[in-house]
PyMOL Python script that loads the backbone (N, CA, C, O; Angstrom):
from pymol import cmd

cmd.read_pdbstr("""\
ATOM      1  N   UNK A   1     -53.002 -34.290 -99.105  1.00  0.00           N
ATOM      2  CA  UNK A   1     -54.361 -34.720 -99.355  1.00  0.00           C
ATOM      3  C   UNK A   1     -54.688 -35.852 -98.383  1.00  0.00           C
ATOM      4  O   UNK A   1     -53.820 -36.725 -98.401  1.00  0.00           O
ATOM      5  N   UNK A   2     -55.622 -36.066 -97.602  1.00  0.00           N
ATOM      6  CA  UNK A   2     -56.126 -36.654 -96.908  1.00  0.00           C
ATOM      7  C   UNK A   2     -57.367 -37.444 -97.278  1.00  0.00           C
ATOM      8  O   UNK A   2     -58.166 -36.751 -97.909  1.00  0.00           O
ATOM      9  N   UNK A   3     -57.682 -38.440 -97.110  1.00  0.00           N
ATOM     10  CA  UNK A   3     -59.124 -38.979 -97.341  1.00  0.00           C
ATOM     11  C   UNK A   3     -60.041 -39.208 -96.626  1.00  0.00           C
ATOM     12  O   UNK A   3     -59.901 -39.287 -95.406  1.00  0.00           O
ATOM     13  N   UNK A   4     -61.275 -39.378 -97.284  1.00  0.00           N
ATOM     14  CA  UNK A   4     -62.602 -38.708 -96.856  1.00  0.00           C
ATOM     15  C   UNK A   4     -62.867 -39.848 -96.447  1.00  0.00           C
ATOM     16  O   UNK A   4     -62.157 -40.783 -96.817  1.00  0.00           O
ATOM     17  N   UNK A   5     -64.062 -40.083 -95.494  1.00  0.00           N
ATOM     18  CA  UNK A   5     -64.651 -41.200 -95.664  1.00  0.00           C
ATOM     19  C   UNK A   5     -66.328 -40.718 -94.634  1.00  0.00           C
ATOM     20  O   UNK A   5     -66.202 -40.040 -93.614  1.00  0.00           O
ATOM     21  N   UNK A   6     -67.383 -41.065 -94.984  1.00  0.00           N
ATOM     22  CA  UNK A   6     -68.559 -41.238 -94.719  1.00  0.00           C
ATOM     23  C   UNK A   6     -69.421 -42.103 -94.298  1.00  0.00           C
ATOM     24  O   UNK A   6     -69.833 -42.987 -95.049  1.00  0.00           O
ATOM     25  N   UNK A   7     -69.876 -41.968 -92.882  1.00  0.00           N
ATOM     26  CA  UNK A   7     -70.909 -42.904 -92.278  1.00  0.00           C
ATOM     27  C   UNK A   7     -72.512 -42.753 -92.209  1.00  0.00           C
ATOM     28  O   UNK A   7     -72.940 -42.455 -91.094  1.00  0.00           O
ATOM     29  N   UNK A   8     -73.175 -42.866 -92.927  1.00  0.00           N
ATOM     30  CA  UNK A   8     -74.509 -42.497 -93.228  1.00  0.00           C
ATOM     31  C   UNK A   8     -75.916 -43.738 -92.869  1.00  0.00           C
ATOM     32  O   UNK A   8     -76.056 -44.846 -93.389  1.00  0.00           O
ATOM     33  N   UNK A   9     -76.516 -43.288 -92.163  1.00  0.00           N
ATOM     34  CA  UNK A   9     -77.379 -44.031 -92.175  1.00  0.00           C
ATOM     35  C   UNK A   9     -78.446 -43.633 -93.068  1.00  0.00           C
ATOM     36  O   UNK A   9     -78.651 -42.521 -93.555  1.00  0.00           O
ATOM     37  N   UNK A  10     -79.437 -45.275 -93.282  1.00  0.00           N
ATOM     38  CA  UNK A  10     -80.244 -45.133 -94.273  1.00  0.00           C
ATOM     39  C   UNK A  10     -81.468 -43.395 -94.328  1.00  0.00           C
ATOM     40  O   UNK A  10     -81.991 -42.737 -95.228  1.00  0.00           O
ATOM     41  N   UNK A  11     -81.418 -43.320 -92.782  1.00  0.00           N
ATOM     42  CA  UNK A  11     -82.936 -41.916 -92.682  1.00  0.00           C
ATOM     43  C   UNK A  11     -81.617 -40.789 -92.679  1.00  0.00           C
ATOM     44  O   UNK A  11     -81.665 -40.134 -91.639  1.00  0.00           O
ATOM     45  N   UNK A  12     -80.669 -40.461 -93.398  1.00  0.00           N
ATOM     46  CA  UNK A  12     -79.985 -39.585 -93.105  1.00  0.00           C
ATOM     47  C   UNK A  12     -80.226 -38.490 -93.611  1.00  0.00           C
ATOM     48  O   UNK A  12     -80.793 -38.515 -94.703  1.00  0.00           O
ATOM     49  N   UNK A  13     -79.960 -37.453 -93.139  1.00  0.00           N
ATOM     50  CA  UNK A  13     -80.253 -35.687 -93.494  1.00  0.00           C
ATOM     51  C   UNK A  13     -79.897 -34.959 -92.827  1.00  0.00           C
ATOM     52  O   UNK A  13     -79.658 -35.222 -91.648  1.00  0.00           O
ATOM     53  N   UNK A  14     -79.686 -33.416 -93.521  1.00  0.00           N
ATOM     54  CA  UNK A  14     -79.119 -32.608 -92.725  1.00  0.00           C
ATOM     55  C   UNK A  14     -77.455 -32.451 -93.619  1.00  0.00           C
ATOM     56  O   UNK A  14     -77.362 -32.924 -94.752  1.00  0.00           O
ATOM     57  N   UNK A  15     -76.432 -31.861 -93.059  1.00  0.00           N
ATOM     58  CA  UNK A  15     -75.655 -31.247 -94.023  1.00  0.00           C
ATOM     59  C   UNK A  15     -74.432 -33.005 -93.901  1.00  0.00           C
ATOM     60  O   UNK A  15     -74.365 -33.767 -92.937  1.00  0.00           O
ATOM     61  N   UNK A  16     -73.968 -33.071 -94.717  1.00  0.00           N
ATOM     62  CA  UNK A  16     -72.821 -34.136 -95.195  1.00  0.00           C
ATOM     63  C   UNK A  16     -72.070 -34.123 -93.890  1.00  0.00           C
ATOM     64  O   UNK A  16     -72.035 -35.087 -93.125  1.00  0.00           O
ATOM     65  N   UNK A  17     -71.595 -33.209 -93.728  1.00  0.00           N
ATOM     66  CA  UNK A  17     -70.591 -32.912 -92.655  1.00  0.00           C
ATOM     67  C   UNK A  17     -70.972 -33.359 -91.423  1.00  0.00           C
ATOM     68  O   UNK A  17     -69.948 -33.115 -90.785  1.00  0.00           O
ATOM     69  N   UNK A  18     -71.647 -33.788 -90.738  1.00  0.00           N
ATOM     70  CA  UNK A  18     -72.186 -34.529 -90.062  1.00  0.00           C
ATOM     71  C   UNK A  18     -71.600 -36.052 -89.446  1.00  0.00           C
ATOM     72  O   UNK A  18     -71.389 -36.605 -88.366  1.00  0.00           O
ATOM     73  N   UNK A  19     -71.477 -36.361 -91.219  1.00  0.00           N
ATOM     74  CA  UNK A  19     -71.845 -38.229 -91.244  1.00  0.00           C
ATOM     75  C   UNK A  19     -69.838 -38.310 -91.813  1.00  0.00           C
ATOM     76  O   UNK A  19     -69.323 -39.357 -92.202  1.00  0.00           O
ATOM     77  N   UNK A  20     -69.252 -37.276 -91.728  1.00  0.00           N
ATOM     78  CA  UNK A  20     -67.578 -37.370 -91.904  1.00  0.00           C
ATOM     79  C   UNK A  20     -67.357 -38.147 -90.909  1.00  0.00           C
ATOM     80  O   UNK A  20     -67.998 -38.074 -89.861  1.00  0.00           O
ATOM     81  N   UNK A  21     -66.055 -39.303 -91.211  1.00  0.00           N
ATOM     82  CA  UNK A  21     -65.836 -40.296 -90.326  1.00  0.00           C
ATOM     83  C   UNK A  21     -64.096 -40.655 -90.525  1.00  0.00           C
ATOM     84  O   UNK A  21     -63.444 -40.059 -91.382  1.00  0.00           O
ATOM     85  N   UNK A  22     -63.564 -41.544 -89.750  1.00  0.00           N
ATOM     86  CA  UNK A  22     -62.437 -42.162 -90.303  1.00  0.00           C
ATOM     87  C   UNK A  22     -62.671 -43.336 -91.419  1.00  0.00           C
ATOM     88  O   UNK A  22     -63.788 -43.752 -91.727  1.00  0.00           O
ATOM     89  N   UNK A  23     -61.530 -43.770 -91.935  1.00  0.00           N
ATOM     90  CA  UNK A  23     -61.701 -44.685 -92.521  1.00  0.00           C
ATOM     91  C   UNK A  23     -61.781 -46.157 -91.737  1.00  0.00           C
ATOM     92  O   UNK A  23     -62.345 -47.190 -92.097  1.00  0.00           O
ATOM     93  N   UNK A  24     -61.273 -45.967 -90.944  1.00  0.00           N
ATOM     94  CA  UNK A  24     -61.237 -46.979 -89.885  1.00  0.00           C
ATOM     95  C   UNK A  24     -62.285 -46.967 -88.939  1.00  0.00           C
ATOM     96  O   UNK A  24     -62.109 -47.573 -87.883  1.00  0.00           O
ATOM     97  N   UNK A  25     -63.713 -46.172 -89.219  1.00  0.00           N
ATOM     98  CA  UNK A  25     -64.815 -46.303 -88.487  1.00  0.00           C
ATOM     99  C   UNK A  25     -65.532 -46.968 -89.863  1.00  0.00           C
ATOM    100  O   UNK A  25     -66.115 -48.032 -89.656  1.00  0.00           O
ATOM    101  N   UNK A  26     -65.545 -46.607 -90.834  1.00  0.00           N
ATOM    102  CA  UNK A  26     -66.075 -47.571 -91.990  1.00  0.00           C
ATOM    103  C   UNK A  26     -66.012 -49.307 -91.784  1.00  0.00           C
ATOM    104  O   UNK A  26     -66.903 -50.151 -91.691  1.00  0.00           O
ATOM    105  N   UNK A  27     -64.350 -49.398 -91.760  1.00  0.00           N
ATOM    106  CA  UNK A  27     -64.164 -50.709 -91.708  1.00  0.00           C
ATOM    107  C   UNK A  27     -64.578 -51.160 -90.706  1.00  0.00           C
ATOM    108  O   UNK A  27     -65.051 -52.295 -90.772  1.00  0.00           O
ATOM    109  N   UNK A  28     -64.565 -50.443 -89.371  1.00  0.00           N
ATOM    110  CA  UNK A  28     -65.386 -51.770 -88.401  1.00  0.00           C
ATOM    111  C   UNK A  28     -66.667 -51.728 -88.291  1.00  0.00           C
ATOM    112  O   UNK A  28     -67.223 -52.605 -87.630  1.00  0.00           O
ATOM    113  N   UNK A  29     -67.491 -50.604 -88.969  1.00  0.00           N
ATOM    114  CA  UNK A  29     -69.104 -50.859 -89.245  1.00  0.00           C
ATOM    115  C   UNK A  29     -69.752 -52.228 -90.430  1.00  0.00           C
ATOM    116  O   UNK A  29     -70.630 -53.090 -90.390  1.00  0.00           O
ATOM    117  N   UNK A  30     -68.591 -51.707 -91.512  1.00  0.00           N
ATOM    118  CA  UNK A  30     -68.730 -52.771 -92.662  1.00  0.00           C
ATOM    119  C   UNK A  30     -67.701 -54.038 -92.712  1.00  0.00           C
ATOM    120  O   UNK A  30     -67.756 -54.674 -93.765  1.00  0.00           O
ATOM    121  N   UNK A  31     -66.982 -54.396 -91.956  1.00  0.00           N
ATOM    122  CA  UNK A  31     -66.327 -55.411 -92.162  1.00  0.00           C
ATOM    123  C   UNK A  31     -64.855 -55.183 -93.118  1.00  0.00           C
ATOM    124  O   UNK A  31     -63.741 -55.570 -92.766  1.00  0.00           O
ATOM    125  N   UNK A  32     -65.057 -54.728 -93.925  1.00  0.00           N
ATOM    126  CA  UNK A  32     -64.326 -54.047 -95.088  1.00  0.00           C
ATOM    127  C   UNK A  32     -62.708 -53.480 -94.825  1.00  0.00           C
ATOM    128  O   UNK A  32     -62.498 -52.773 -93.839  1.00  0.00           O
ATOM    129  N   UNK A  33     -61.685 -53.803 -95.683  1.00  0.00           N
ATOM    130  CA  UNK A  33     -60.534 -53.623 -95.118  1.00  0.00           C
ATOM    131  C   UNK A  33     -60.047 -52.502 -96.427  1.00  0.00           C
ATOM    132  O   UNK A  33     -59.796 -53.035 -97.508  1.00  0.00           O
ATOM    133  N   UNK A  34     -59.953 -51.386 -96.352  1.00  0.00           N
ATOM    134  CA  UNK A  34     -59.630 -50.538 -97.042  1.00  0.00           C
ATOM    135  C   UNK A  34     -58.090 -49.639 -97.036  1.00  0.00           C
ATOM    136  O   UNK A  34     -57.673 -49.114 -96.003  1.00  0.00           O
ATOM    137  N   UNK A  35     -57.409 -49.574 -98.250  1.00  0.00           N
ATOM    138  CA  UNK A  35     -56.543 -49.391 -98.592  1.00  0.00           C
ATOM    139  C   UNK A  35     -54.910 -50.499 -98.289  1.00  0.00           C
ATOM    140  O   UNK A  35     -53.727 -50.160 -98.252  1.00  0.00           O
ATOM    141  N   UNK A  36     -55.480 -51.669 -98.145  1.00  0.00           N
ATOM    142  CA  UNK A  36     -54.685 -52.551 -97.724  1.00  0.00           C
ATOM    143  C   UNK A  36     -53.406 -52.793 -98.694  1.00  0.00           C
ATOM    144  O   UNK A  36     -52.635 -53.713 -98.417  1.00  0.00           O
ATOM    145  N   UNK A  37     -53.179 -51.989 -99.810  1.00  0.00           N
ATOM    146  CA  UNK A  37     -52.024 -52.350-100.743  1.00  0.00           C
ATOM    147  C   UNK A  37     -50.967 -51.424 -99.810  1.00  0.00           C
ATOM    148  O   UNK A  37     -49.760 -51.647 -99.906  1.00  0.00           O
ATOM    149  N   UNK A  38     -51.356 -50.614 -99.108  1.00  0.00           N
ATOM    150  CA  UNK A  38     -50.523 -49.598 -98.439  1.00  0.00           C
ATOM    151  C   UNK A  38     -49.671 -50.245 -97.163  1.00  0.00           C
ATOM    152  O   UNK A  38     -50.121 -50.870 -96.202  1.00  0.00           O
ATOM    153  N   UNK A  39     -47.876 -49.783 -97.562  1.00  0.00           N
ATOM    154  CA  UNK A  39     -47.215 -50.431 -96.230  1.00  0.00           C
ATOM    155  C   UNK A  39     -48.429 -49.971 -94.863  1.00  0.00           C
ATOM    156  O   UNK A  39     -49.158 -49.001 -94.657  1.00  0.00           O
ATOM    157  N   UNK A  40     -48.147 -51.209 -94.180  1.00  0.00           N
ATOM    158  CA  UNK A  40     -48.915 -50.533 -92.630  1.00  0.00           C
ATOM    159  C   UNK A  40     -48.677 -49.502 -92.205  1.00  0.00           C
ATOM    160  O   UNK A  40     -49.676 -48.789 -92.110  1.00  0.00           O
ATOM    161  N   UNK A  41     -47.796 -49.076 -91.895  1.00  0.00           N
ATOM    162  CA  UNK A  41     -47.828 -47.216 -91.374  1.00  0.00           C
ATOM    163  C   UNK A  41     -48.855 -46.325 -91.963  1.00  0.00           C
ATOM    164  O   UNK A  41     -49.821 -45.751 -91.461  1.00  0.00           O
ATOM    165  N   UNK A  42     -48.312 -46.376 -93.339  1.00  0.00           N
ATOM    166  CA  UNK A  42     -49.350 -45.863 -94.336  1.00  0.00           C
ATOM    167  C   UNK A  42     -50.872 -45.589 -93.689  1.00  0.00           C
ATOM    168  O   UNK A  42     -51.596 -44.753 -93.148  1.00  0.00           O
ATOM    169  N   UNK A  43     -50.767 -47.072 -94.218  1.00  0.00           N
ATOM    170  CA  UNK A  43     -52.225 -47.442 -93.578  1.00  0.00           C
ATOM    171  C   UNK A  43     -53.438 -46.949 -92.753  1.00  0.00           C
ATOM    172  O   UNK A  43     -54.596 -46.532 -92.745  1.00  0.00           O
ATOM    173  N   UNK A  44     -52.004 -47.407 -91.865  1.00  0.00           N
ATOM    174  CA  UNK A  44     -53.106 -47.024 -90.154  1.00  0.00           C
ATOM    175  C   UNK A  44     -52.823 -45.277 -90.321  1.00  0.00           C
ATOM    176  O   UNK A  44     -53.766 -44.530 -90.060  1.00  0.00           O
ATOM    177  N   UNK A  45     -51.862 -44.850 -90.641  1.00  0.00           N
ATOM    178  CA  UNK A  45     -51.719 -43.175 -90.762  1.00  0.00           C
ATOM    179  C   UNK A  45     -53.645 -42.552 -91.569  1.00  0.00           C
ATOM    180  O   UNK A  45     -54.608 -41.922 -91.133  1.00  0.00           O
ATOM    181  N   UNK A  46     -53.346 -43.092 -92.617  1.00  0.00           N
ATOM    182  CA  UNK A  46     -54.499 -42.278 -93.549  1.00  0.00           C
ATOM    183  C   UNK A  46     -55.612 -43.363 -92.956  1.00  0.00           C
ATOM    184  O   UNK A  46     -56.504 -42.965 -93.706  1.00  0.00           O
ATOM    185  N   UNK A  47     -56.091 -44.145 -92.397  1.00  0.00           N
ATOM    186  CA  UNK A  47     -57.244 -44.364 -92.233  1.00  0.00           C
ATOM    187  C   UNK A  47     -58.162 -44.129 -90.574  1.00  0.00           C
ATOM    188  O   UNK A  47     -59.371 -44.084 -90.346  1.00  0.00           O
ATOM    189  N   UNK A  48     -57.064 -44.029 -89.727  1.00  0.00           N
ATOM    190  CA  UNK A  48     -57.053 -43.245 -88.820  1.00  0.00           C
ATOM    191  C   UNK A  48     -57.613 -41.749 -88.762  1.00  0.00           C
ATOM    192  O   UNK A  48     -58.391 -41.178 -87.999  1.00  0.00           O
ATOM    193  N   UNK A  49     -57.225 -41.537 -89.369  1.00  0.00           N
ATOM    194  CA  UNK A  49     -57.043 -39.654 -89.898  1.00  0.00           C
ATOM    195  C   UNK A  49     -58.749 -39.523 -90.459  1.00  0.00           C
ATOM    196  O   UNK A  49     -59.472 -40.269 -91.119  1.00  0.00           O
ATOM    197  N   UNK A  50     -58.920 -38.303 -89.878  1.00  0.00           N
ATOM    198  CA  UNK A  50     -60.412 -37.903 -90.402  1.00  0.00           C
ATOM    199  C   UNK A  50     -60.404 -36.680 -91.118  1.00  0.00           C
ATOM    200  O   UNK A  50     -60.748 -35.572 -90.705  1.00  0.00           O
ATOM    201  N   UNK A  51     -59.907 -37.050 -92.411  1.00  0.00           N
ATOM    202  CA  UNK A  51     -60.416 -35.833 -93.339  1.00  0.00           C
ATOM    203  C   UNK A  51     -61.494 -35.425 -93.340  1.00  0.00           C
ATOM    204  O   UNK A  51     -62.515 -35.780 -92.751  1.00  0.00           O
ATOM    205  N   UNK A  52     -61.113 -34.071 -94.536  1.00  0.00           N
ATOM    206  CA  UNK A  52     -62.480 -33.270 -94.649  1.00  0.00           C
ATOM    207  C   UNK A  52     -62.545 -32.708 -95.813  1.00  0.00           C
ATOM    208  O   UNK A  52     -61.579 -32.117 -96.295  1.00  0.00           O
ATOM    209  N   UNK A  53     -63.841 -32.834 -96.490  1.00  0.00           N
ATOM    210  CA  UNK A  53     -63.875 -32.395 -97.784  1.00  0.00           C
ATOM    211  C   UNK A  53     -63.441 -30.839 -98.253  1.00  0.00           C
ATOM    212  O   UNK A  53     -63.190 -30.570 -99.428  1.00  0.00           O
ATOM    213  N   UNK A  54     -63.396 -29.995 -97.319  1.00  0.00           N
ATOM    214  CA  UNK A  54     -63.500 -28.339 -97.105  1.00  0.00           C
ATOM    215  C   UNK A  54     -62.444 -28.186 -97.026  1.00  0.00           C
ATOM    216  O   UNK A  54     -62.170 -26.986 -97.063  1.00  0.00           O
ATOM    217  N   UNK A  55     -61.175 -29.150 -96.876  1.00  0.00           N
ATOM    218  CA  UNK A  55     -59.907 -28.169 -96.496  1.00  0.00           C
ATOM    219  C   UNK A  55     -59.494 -27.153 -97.275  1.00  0.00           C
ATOM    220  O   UNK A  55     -59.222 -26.058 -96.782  1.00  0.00           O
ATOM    221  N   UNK A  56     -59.390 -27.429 -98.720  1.00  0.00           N
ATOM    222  CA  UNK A  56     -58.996 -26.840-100.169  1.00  0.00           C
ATOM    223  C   UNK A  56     -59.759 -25.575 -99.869  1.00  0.00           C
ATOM    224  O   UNK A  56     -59.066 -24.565 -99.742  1.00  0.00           O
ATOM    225  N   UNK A  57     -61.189 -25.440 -99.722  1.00  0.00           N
ATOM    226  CA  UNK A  57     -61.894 -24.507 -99.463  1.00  0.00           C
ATOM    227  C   UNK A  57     -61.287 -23.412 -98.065  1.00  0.00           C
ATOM    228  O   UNK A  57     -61.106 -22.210 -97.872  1.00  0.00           O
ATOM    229  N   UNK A  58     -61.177 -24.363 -97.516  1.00  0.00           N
ATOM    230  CA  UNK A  58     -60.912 -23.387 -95.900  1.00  0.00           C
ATOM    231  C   UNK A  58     -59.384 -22.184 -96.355  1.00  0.00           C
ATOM    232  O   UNK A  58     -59.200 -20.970 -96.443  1.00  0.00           O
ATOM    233  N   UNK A  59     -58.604 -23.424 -96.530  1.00  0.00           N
ATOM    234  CA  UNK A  59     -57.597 -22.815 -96.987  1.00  0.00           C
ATOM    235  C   UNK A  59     -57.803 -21.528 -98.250  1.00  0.00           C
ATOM    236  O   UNK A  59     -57.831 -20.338 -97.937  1.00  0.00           O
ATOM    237  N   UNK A  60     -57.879 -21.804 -99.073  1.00  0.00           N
ATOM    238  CA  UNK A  60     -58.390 -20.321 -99.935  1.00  0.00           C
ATOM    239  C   UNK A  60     -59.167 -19.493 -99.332  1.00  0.00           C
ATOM    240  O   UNK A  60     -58.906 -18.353 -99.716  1.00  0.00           O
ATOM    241  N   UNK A  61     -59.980 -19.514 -98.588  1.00  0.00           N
ATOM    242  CA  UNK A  61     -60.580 -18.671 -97.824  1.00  0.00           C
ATOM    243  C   UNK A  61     -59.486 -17.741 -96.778  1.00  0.00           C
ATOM    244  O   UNK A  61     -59.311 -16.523 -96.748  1.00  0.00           O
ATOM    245  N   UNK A  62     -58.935 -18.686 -96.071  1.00  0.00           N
ATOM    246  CA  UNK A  62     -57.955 -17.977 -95.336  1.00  0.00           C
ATOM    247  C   UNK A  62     -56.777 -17.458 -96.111  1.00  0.00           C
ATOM    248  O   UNK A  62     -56.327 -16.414 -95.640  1.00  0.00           O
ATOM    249  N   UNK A  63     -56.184 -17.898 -97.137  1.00  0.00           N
ATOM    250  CA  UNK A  63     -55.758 -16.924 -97.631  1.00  0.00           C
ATOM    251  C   UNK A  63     -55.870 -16.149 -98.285  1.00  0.00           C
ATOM    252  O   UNK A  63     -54.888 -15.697 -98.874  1.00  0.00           O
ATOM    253  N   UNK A  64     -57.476 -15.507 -98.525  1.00  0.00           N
ATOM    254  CA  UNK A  64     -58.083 -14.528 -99.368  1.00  0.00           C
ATOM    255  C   UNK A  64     -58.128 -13.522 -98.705  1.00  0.00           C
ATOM    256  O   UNK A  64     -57.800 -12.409 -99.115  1.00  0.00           O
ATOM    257  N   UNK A  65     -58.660 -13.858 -97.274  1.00  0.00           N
ATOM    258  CA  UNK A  65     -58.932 -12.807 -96.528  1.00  0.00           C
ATOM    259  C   UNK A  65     -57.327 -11.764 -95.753  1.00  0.00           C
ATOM    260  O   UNK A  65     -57.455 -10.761 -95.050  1.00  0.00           O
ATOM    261  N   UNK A  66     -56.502 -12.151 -96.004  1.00  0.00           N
ATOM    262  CA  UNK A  66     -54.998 -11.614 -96.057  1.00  0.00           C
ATOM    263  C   UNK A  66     -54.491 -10.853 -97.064  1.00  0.00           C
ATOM    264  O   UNK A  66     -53.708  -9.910 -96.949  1.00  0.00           O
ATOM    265  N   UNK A  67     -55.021 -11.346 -98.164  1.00  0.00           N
ATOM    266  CA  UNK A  67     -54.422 -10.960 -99.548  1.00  0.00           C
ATOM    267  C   UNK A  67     -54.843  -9.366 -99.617  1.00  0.00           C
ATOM    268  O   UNK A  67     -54.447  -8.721 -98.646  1.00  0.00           O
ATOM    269  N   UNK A  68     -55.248  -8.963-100.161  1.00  0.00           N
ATOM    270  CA  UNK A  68     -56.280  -7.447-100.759  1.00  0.00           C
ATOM    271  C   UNK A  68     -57.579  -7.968-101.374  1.00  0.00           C
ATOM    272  O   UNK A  68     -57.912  -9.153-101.418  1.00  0.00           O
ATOM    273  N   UNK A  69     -58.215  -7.002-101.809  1.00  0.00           N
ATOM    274  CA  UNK A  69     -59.716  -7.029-101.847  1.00  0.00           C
ATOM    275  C   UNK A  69     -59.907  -8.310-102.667  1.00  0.00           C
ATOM    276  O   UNK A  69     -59.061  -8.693-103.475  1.00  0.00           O
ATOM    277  N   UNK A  70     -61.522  -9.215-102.325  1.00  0.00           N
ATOM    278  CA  UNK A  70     -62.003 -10.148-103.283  1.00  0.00           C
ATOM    279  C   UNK A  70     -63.026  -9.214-103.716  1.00  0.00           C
ATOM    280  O   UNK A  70     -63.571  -8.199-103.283  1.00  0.00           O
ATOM    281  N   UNK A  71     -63.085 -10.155-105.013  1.00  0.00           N
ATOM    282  CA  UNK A  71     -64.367  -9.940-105.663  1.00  0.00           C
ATOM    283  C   UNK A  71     -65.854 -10.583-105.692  1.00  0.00           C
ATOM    284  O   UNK A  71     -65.987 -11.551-104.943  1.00  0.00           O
ATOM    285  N   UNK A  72     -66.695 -10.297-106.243  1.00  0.00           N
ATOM    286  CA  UNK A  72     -67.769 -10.910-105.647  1.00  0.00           C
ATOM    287  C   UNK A  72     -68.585 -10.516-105.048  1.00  0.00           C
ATOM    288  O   UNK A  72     -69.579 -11.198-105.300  1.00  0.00           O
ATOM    289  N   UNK A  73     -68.816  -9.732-104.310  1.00  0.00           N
ATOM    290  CA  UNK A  73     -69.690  -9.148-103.349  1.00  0.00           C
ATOM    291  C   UNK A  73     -71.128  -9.565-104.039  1.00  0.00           C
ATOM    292  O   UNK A  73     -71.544 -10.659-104.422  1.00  0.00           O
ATOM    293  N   UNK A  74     -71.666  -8.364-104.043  1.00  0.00           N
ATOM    294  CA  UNK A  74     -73.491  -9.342-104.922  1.00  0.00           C
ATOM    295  C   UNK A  74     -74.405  -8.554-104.156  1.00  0.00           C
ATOM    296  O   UNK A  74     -75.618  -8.718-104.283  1.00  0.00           O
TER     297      UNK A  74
END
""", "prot")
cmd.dss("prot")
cmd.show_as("cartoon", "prot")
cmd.util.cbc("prot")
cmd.orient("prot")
């Protein structure tokens, strides 16, 4: 699991995915020092890192389309 983090400005619109950021683009917009209970490696590892809310999604997707038939159609 990876974490999310979001940079949005106030006129923002258009899809979420967009405004996905590091966590470490947060902190130097806002000042803000986030997840600091974490040894440093830690740290700089997950806030560095630019998750994404979709992985869970992506992933089931790709392994649906391997499996045999889904359901659903419509």
């Amino acid at each position: 699991m990876l974490p999310v983090a979001f940079l949005l400005p106030m006129n923002a619109s258009g899809s979420i995915e967009r405004y996905v950021c590091s966590i470490d683009k947060v902190e130097g917009a806002t000042g803000l020092d986030f997840l600091r209970e974490l040894p440093d490696g830690a740290e700089n590892e997950l806030e560095s890192t630019q998750g994404t809310i979709w992985q869970k999604k992506q992933a089931e997707t790709t392994s649906s389309k391997g499996g045999g038939g889904g359901g659903g159609g419509g």
